[in-house]
N, CA, C and O of each residue as an XYZ file, in Angstrom:
300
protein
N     -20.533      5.853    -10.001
C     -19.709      7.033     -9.765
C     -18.289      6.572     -9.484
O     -18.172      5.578     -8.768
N     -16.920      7.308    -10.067
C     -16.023      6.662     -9.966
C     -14.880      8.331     -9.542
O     -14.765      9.491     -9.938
N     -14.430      7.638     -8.778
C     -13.677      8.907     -7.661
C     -12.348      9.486     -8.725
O     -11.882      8.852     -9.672
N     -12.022     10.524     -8.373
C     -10.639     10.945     -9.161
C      -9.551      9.982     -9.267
O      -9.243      9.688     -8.112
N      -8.667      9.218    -10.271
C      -7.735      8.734     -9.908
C      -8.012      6.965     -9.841
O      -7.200      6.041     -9.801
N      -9.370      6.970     -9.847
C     -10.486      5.438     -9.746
C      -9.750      4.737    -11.136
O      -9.663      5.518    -12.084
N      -9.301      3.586    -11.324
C      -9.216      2.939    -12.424
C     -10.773      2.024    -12.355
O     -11.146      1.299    -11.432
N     -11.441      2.310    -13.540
C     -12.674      1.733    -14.243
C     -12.397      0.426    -14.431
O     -12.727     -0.558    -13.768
N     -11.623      0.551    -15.610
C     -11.238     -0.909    -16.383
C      -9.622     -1.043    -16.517
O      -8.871     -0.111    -16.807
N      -9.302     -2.148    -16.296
C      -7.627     -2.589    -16.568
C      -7.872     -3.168    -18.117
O      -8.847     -3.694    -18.654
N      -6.433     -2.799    -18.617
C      -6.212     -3.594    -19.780
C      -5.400     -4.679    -19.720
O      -4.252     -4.763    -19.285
N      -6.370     -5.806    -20.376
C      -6.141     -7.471    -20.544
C      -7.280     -8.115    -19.693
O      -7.426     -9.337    -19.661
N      -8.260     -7.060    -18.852
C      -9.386     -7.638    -18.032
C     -10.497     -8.399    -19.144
O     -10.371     -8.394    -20.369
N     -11.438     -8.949    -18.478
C     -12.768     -9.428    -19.525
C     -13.360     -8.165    -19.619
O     -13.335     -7.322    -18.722
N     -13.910     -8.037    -20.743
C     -15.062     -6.836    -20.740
C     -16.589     -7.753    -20.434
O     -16.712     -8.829    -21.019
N     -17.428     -7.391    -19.742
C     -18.481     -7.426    -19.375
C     -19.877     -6.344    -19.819
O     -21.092     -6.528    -19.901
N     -19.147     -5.396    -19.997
C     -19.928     -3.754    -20.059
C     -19.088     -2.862    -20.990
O     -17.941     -2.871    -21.435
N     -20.082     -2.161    -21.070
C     -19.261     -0.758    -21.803
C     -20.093      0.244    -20.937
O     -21.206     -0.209    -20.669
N     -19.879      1.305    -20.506
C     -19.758      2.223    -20.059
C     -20.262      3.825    -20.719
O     -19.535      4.239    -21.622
N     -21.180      4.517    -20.407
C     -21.764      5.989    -20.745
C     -21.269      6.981    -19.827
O     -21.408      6.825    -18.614
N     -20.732      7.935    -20.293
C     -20.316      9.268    -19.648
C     -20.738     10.118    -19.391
O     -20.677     11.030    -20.215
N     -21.479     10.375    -18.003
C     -22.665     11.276    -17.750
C     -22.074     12.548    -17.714
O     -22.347     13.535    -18.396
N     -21.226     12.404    -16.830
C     -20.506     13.956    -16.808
C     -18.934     13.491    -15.763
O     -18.931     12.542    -14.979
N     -17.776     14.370    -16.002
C     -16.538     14.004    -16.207
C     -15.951     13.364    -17.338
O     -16.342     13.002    -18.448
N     -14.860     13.342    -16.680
C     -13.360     12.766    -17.396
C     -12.757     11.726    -17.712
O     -13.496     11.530    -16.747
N     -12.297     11.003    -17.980
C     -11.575      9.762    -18.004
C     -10.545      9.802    -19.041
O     -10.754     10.526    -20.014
N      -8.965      8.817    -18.937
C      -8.149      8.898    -19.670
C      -7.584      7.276    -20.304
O      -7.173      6.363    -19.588
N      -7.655      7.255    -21.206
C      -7.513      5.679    -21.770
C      -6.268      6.051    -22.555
O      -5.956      6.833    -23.453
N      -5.394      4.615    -21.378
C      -4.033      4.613    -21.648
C      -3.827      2.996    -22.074
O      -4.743      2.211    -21.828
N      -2.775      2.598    -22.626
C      -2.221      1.260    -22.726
C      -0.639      1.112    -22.483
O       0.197      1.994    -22.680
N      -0.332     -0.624    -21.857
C       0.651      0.023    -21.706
C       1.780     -0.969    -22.816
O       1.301     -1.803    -23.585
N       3.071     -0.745    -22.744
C       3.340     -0.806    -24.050
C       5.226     -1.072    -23.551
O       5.725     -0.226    -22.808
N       6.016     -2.161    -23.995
C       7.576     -2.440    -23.581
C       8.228     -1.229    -24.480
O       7.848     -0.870    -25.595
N       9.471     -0.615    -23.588
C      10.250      0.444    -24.464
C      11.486     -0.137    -25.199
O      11.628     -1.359    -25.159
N      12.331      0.563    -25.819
C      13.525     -0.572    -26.112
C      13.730     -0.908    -25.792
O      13.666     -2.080    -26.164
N      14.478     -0.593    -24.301
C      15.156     -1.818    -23.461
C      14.404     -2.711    -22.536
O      14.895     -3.459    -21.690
N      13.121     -2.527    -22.817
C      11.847     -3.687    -22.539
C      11.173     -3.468    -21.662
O      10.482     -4.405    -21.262
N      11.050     -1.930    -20.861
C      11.052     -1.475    -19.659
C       8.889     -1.178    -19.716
O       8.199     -0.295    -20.227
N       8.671     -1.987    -19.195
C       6.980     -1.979    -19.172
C       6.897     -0.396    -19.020
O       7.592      0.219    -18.212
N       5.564      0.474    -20.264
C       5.516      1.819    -19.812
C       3.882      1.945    -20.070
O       3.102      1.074    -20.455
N       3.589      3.593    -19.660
C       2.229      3.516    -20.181
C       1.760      4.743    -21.139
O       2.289      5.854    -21.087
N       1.001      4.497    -21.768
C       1.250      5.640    -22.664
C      -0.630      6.292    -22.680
O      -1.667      5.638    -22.798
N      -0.516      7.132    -22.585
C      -2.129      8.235    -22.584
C      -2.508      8.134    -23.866
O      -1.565      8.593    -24.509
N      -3.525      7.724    -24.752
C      -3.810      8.078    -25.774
C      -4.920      9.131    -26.033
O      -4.922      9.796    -27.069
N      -5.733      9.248    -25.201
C      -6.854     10.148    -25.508
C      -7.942     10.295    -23.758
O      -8.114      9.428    -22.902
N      -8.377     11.491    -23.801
C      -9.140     11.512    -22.976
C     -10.761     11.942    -23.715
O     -10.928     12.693    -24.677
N     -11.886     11.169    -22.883
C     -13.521     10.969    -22.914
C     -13.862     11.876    -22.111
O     -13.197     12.216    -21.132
N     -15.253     12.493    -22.557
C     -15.825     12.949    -21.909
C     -17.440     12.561    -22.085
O     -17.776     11.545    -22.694
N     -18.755     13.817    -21.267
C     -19.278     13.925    -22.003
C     -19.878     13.856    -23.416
O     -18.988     14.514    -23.955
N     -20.597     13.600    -24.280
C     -21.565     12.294    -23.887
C     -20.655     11.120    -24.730
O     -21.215     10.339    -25.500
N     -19.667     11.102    -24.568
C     -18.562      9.785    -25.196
C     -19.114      8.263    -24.413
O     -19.858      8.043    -23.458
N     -18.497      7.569    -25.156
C     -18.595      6.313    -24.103
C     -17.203      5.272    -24.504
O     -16.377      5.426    -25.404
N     -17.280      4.499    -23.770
C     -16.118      3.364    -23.988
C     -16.479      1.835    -23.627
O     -17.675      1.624    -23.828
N     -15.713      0.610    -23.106
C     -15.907     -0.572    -23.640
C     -16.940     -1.501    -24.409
O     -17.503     -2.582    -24.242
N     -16.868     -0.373    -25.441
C     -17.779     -1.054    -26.369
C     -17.055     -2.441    -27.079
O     -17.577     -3.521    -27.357
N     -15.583     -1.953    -27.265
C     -14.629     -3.429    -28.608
C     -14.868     -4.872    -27.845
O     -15.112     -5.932    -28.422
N     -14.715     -4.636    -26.077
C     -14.333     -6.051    -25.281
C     -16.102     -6.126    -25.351
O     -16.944     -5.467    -24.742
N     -16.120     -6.266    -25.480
C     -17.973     -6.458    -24.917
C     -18.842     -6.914    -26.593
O     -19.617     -7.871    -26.603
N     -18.636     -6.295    -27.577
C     -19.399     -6.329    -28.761
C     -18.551     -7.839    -29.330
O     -19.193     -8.772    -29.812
N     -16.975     -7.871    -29.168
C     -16.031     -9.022    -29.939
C     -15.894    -10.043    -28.424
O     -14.827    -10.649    -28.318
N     -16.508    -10.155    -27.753
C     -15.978    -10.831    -26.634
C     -14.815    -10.888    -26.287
O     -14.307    -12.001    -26.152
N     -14.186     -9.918    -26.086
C     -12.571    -10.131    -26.061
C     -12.155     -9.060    -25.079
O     -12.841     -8.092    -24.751
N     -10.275     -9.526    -24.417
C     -10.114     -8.580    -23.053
C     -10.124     -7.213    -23.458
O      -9.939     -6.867    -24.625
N     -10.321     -6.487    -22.576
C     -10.036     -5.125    -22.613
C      -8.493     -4.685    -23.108
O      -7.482     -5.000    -22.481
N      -8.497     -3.878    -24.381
C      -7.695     -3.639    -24.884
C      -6.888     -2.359    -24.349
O      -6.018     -2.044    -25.161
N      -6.918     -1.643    -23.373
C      -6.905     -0.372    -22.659
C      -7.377     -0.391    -21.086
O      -8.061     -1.217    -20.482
N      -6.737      0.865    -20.633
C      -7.005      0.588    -19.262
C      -7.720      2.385    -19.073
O      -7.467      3.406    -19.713
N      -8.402      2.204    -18.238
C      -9.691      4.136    -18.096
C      -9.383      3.905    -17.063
O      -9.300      2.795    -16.539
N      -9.075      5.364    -16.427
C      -9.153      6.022    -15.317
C      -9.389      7.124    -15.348
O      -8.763      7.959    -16.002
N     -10.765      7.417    -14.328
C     -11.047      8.972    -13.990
C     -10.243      9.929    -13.815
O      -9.485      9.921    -12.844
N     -10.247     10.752    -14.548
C      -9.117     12.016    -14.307
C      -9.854     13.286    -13.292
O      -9.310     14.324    -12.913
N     -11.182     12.839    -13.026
C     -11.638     13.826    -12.113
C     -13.142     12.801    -11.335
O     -13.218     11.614    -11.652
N     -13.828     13.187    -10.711
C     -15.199     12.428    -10.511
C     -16.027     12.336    -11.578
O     -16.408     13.359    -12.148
N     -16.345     11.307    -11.912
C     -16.702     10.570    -13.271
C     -18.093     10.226    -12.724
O     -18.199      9.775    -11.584
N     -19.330     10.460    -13.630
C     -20.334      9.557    -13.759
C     -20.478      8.730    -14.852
O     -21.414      7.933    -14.903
């Protein structure tokens, strides 16, 4: 169970797991330099129900390409 606001996974972490979405939200962002090089983060999509995620770091052995955080109480 992961609280409102909970970051799951950081991006550039190891993946270990991937993750099933019992019920709630989550928002997978990355983050990304602007012109003048200014570290930002950008939202690409939000999961729900019955979605799932770190499947890429976990199946290719490789870091987490994205960072999830609960946008509400997440199972």
């Amino acid at each position: 169970v992961f609280r409102e606001g909970e970051v799951i996974v950081n991006e550039g972490d190891q993946g270990q797991s991937m993750f099933m979405i019992g019920e709630g939200l989550v928002e997978i962002s990355i983050a990304y330099k602007d012109r003048q090089g200014h570290m930002r983060e950008k939202t690409l999509f939000d999961l729900g129900f019955p979605e799932y995620f770190g499947e890429m770091a976990l199946f290719l052995n490789e870091k987490r390409s994205a960072t999830v955080k609960a946008l509400m109480n997440t199972v």
